[in-house]
Short mmCIF file of the C-alpha atoms (twelve columns), coordinates in Angstrom:
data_MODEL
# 
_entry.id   MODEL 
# 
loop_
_atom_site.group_PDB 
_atom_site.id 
_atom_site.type_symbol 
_atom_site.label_atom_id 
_atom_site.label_alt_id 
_atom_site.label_comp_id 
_atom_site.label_asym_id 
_atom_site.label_seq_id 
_atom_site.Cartn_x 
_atom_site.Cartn_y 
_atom_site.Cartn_z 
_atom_site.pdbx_PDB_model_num 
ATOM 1   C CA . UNK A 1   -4.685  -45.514 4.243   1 
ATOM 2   C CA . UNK A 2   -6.999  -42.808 5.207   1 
ATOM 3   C CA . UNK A 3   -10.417 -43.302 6.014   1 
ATOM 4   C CA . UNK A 4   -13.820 -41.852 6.570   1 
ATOM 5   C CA . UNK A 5   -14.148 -38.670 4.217   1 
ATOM 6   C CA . UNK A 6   -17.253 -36.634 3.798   1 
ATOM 7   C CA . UNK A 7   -18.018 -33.885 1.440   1 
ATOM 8   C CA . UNK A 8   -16.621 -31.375 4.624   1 
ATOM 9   C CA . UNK A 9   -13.503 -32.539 4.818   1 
ATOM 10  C CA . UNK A 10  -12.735 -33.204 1.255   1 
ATOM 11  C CA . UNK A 11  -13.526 -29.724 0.929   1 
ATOM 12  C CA . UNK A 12  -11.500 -28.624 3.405   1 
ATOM 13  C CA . UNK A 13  -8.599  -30.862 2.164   1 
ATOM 14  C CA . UNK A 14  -9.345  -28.986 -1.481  1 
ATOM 15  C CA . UNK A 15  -8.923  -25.931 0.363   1 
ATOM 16  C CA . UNK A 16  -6.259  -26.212 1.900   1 
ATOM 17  C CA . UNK A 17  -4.138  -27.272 -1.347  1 
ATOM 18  C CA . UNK A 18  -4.821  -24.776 -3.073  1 
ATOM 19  C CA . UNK A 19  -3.969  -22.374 0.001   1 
ATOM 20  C CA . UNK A 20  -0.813  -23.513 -0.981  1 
ATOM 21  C CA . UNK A 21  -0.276  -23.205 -4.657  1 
ATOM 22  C CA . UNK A 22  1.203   -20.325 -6.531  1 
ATOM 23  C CA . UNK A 23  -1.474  -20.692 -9.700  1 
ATOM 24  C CA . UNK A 24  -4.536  -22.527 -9.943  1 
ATOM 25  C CA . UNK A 25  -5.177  -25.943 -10.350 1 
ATOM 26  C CA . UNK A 26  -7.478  -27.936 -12.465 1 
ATOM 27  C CA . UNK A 27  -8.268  -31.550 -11.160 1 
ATOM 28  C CA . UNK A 28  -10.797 -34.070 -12.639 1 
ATOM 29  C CA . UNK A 29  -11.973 -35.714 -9.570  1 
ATOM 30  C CA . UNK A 30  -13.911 -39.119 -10.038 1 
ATOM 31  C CA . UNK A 31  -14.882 -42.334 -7.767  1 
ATOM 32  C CA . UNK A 32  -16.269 -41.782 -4.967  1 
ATOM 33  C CA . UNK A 33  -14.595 -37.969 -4.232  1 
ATOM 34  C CA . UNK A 34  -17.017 -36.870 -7.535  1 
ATOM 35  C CA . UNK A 35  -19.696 -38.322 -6.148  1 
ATOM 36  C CA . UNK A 36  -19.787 -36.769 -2.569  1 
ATOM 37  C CA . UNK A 37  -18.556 -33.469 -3.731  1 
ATOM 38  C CA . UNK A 38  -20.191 -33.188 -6.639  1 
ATOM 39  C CA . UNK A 39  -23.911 -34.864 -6.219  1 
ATOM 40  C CA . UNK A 40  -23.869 -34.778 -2.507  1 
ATOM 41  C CA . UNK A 41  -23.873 -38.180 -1.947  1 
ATOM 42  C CA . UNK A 42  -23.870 -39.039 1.685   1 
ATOM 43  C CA . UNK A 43  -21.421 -42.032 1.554   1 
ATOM 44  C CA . UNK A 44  -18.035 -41.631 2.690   1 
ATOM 45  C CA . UNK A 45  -14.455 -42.793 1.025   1 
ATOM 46  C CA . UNK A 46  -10.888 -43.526 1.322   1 
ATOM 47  C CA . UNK A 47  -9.467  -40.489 -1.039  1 
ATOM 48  C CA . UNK A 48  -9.865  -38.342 -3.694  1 
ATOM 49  C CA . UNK A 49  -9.237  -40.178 -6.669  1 
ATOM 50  C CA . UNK A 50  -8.283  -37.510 -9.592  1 
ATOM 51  C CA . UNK A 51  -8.399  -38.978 -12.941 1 
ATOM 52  C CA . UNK A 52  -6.754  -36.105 -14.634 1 
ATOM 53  C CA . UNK A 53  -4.616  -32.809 -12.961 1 
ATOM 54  C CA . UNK A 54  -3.193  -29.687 -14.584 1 
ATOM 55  C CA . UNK A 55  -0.471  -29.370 -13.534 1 
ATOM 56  C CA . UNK A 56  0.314   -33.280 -12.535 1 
ATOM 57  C CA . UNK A 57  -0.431  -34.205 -8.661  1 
ATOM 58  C CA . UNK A 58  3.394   -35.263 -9.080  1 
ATOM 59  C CA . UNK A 59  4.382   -31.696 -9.174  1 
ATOM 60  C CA . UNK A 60  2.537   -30.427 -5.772  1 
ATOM 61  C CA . UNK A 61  3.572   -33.241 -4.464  1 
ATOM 62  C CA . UNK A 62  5.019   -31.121 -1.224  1 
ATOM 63  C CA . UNK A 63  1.951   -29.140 -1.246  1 
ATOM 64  C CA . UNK A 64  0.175   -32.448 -0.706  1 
ATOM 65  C CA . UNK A 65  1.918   -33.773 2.020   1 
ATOM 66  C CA . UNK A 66  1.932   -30.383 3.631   1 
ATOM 67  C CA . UNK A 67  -1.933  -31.035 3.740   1 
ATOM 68  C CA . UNK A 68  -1.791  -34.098 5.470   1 
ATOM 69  C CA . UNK A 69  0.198   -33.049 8.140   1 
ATOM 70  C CA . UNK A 70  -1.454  -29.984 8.478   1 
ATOM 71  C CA . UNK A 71  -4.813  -32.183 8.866   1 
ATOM 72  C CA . UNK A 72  -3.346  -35.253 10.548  1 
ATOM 73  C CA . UNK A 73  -3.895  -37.559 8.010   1 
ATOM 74  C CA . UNK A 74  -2.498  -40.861 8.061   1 
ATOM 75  C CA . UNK A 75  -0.349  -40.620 4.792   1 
ATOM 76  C CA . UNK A 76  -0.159  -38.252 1.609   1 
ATOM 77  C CA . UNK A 77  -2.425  -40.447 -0.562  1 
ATOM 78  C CA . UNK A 78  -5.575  -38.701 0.412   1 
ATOM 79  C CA . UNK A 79  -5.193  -37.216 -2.701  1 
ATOM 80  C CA . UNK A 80  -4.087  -39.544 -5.735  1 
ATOM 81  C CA . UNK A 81  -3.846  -40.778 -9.571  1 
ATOM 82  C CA . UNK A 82  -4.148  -44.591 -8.521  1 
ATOM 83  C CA . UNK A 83  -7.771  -44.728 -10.390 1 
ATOM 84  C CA . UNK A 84  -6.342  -44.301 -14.177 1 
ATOM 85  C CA . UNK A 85  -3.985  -47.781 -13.692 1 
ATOM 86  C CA . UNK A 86  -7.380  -49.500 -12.498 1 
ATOM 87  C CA . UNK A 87  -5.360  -52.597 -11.970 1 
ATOM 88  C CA . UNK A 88  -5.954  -52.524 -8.314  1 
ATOM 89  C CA . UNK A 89  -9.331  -52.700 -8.474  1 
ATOM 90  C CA . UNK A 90  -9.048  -56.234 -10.268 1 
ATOM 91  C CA . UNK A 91  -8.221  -59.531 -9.043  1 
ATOM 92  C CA . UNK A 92  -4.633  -60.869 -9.738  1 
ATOM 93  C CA . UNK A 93  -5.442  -63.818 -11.648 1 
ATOM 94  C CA . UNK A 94  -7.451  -61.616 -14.278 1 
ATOM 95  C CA . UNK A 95  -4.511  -60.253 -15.019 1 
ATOM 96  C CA . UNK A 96  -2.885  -63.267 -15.473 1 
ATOM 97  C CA . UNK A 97  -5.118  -64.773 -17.828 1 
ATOM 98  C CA . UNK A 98  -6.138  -67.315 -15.479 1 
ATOM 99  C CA . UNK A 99  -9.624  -66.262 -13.833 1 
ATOM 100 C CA . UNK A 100 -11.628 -69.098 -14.046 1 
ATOM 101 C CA . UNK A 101 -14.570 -67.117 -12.099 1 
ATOM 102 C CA . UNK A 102 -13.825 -67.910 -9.204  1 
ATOM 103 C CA . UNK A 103 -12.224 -65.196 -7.953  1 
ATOM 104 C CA . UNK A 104 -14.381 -62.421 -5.801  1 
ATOM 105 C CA . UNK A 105 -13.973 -58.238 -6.473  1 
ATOM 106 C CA . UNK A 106 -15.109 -58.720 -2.536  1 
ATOM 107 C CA . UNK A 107 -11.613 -60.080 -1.729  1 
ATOM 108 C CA . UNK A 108 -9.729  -56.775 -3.107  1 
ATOM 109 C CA . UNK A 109 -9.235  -53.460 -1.590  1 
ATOM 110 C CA . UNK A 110 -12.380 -51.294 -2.084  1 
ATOM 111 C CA . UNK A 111 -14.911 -53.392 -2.341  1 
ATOM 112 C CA . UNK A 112 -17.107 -55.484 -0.230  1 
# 
């Protein structure tokens, strides 16, 4: 996973997609990304997490991974859907129907 992405280089990243489209793109960021970019937050994050695209992420999906080569990023995902399933942000046994409270948000990807 990628790593370490201020407001810079997210822009660049932005840039750089849309270098590479034929028509514009409209992309509701959120997380972290719509944080940074948006209200300058100085934090960092692993992505861009876009809750909604037009057209789908799916569809520029060559675009994207054109980007990440281009930039030498460790993988395509620096740009990704992943946030509207959510289910990765909670612990397994939630979802199971068996948290019991003792499980920790600390112990999963993201947080902590």
């Amino acid at each position: 996973m990628n790593s370490d992405f201020n407001k810079n280089l997210m822009l660049t990243l932005l840039h750089s997609l849309d270098k590479r489209l034929d028509e514009p793109i409209i992309l509701h960021i959120c997380g972290g990304a719509a944080c940074i970019v948006g209200h300058n937050f100085t934090r960092r994050s692993m992505d861009i997490d876009v809750l909604e695209s037009s057209p789908v992420l799916e569809s520029i999906h060559n675009q994207i991974k054109e980007v990440a080569k281009e930039l030498h990023l460790e993988d395509e995902k620096w740009i990704n859907n992943d946030s509207i399933r959510g289910d990765h942000y909670i612990p397994d046994d939630y979802l199971d129907g068996k948290c019991n409270g003792q499980t920790s948000f600390e112990e999963k990807p993201g947080f902590g």
